[in-house]
N, C-alpha and C positions, 0 to 999 in steps of 0.2 A: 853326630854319633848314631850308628845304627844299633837299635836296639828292636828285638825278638822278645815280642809279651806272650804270655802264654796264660789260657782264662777258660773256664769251663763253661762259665756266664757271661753274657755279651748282648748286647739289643741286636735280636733277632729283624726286628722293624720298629718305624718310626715309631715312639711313645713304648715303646716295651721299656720296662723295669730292669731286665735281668742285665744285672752285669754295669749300668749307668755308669759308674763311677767308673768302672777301669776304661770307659770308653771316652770319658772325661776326659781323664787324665791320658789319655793315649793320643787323643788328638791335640790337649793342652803341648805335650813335647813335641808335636810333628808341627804346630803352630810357634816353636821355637827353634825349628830349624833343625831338629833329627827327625831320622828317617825312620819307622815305627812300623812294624809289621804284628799283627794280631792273628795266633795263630788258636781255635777255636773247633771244638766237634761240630760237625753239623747237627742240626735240626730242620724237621722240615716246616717248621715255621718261618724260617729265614727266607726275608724278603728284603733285601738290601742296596741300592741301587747307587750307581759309582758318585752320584750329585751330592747324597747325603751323608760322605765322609772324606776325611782326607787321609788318612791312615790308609795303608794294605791289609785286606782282611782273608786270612786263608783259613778255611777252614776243612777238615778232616775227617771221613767216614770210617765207621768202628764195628759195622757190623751189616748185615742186609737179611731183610729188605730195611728203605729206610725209613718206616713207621716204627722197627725197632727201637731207634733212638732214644732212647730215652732218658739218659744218665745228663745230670747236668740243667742250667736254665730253671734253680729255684726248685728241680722236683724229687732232689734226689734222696731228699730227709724228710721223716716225718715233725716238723715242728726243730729240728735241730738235735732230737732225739733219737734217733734212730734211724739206717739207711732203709729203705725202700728194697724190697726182695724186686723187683724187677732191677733196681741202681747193681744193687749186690751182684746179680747173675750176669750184666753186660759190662761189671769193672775188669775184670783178665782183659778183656776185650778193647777197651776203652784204654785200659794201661799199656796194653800189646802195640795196637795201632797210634794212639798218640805219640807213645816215646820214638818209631819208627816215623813219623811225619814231621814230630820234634826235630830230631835228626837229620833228614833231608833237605829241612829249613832251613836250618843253621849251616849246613855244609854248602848250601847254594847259596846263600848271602851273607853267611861268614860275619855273624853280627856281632858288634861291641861289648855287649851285657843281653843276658837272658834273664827277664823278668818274669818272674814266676809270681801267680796271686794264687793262693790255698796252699798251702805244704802238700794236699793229695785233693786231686790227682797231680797237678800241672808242676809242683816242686818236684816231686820221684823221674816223672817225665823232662824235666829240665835238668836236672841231677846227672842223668845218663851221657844229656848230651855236652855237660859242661864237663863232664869226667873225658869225654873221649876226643872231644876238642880242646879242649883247654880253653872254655868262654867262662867270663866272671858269671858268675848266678848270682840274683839279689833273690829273696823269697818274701813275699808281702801277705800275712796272716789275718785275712778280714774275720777271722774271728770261729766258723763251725767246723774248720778243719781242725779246732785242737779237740771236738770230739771225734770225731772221724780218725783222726790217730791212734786216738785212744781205747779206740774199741774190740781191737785185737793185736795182740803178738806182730801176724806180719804185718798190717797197716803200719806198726810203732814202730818196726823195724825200715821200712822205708820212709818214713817220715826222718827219721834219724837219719838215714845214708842222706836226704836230702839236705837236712839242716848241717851235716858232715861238710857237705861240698860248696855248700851257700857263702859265699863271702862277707852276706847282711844278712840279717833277718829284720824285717820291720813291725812293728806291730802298730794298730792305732788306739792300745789303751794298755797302762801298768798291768791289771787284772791279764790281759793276752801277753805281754810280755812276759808274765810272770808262769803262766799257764806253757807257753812256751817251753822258758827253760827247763819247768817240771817234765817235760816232752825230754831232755836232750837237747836243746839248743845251747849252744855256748853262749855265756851272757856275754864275752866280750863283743860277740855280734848283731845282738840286738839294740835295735834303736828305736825311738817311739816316733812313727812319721804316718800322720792320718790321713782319709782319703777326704776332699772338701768338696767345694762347690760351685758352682759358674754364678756368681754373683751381680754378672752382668745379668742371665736369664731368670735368677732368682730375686725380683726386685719388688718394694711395696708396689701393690698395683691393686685400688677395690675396680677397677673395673666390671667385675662377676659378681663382688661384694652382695649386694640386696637379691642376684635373684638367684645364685646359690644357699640364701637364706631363707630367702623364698619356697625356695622346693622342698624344705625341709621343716618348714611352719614359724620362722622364726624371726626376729625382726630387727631391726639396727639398732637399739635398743637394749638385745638381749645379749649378755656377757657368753662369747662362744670359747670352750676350750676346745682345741685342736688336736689329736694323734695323730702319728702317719706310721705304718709297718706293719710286718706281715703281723697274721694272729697268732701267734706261737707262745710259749711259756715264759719262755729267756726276755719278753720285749716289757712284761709287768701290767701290761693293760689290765686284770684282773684287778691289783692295787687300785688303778684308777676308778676301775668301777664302783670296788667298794666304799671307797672315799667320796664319791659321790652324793649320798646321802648328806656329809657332811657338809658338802659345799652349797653355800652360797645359795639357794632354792630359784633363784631367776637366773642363774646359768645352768647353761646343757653342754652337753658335750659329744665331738663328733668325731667317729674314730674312721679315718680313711686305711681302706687296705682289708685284704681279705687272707684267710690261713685255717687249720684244724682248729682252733680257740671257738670260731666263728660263733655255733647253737652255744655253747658255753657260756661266752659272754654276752650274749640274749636271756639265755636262762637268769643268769647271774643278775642281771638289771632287773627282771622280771620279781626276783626271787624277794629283791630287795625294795622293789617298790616305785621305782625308778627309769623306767624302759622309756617312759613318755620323755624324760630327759637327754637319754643316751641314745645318737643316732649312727648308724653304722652304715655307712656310705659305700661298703664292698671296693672292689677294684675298678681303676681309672686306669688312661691313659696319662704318662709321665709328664707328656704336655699341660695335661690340665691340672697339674700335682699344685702350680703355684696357685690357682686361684682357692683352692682349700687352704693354702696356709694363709691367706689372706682373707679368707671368711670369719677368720679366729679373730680371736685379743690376745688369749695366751696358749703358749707352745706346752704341752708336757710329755714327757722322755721318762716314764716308772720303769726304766731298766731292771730288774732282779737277776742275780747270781747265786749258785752257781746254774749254766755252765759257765764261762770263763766268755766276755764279750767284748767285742772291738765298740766302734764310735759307731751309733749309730745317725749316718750322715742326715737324717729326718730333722735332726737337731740345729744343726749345722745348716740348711737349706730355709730352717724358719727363722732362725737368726738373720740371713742373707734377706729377708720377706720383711723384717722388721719388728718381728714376735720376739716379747720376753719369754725364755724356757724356765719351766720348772722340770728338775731333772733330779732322779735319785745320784746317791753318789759314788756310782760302781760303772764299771763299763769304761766307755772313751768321756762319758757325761763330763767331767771333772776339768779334763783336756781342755774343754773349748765354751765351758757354761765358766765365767768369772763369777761366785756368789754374791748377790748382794750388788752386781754394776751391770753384767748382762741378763742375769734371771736370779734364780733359788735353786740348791742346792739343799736335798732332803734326803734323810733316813733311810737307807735301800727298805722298803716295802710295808715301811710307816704310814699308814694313809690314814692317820691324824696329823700326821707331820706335812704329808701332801696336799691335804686340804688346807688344812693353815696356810702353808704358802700361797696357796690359789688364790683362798679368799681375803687373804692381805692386795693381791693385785687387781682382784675383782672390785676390790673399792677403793684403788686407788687409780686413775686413768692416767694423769699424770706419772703416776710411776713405773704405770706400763708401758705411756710412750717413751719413756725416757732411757727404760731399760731396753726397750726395743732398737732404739737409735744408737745404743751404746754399741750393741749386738750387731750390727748392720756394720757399724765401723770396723770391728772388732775380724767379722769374717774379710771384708774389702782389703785388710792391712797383714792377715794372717793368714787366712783360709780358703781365698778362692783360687780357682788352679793354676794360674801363673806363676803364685809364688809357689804352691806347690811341688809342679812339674821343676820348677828349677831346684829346688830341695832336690827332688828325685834324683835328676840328673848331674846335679855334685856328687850324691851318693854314691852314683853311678862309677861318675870318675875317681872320686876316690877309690873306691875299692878297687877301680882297674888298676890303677898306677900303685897300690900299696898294699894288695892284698886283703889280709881281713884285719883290718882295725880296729881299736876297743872304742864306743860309743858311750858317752855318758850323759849325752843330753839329748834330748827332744827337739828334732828340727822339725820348717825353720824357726821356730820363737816358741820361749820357754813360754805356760798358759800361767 
């Protein structure tokens, strides 16, 4: 199957963030024998070299010179709250030139399914091109495009023409599914299909163990909770902090990842008494992501809604690591956290409810390993991109050969 993905985020170079998952899963399908073309705006970050992919990567210029670039690559919202007045002033632009690049793609390689990730931009842009060729369009919702739709008149009105033409719409959590169809999507063509993990690269490993502890004052010994993502409002890291106090007085905890939250949640640990406990590790490269998930004991995932959010795959990557998750219960969390066999399952923004949990696993090791090894199976058998990508590409064919079909379950494995 030839298949044309279309992505506004994309690893720019080795170890960038932006975009991992659709690069996952783009090369998991081209590792199954279809032929996968990524088509992407430029940045002049990109530094990509033909060794370090197997996938075709084209990407598209929207504007000159090109330090204007700017739209896209994680910078385009404030927090998930609001576009960025330079994003805002270079989207006509972004929209103009991509749906025209869209379109040349697809007429030169004439591809099977058009895979579109965000309803806007890359859904309105593939939209175009499925209307004028006649290509199935699947549209895949990680989650800030339903506020970005929502934010005006015509965004909602192309968001719509997009979900119009889409033959699927996927979401990777009820909460986006549902936020979805509040948008105008047809329920009969939503389905709930997440993005996961490479579980072969995401594996127990203390290799780094003692001296990433190390550098942070702490000791084999000390019970570590783990975060991973950006600092933004929607991911609930505040909860966490506040809960803190609560917990456990010989565990500390380490929040990987940098965002607008950042002095915030400094303040916030300060305010409360607590800063010496909570370490904030800033931004890494995506290589060294797994030796943090394994400097922990326990994973936590304090999601809060609204706005309306998909899985956050952080979750998902410490399960693959061997970590029990403590996870509120909104978002994708619910999806892929079993309560009570792969972690805990807590009160969106309860942090007496969050700390209990913690501190039930903080004193029991046994029950974190055990939960941990549940969660490790759990992703290997459901969640890592093999099965994935073949979920995708049934998807795929189905919608080619029957049009838009009505979806009632959750591929591939009901959680």
């Amino acid at each position: 199957m030839k298949i044309l993905v279309l992505t506004h985020n994309y690893p720019r170079f080795r170890g960038d963030f932006s975009g991992a998952f659709i690069e996952a899963l783009s090369e998991a399908m081209q590792a199954q024998g279809h032929q996968v073309t990524v088509l992407t705006p430029y940045d002049q970050r990109y530094n990509r070299q033909p060794a370090d992919h197997r996938v075709t990567i084209r990407t598209y210029r929207y504007i000159w010179p090109d330090r204007l670039h700017i739209a896209g690559y994680m910078r385009s919202t404030h927090a998930d709250r609001s576009i960025r007045l330079g994003s805002l002033v270079v989207a006509p632009l972004l929209f103009l030139f991509g749906s025209l690049a869209t379109l040349a793609q697809a007429a030169r390689d004439r591809p099977d399914i058009l895979h579109a990730h965000w309803v806007l931009p890359n859904g309105f842009m593939a939209a175009l091109t499925a209307r004028l060729l006649n290509i199935p369009l699947v549209v895949s919702m990680p989650g800030a495009d339903v506020f970005i739709s929502s934010m005006n008149p015509l965004f909602l009105c192309m968001a719509r023409f997009a979900f119009n033409q889409a033959r699927a719409i996927t979401t990777n959590s009820h909460d986006l599914r549902q936020a979805a169809e509040a948008l105008g999507a047809d329920a009969r063509k939503c389905c709930l299909l997440i993005y996961g993990v490479d579980s072969i690269e995401m594996v127990p490993d203390d290799s780094r163990r003692s001296a990433l502890r190390a550098q942070l004052g702490l000791d084999e010994n000390t019970p570590v909770i783990v975060t991973v993502g950006r600092l933004v409002p929607k991911k609930g890291f505040d909860v966490l902090v506040k809960a803190t106090p609560l917990i456990d007085p010989s565990a500390h905890v380490v929040i990987v990842g940098h965002g607008e939250q950042l002095n915030y949640l400094k303040t916030l640990a300060a305010s409360l008494g607590i800063a010496h406990r909570v370490h904030f590790v800033g931004s890494i490269l995506r290589t060294d992501l797994i030796h943090y998930y394994n400097m922990g004991d326990i994973f936590v995932m304090p999601t809060v809604s609204p706005p309306a959010d998909g899985l956050n795959v952080a979750a998902v990557e410490a399960m693959s690591c061997g970590l029990p998750v403590v996870a509120s219960d909104v978002g994708g969390n619910p999806l892929v956290v079993a309560d009570g066999e792969t972690g805990l399952l807590v009160r969106m923004g309860d942090t007496e409810a969050l700390a209990a949990a913690i501190n039930r696993l903080v004193a029991d090791p046994a029950q974190r390993q055990a939960m941990g090894q549940r969660g490790r199976e759990r992703v290997v058998a459901q969640f890592s991109w093999p099965q994935l990508a073949t979920a995708y590409v049934n998807l795929f064919a189905e919608v080619s050969a029957a049009g838009s079909p009505a979806f009632s379950s959750y591929r591939p494995a009901s959680p």
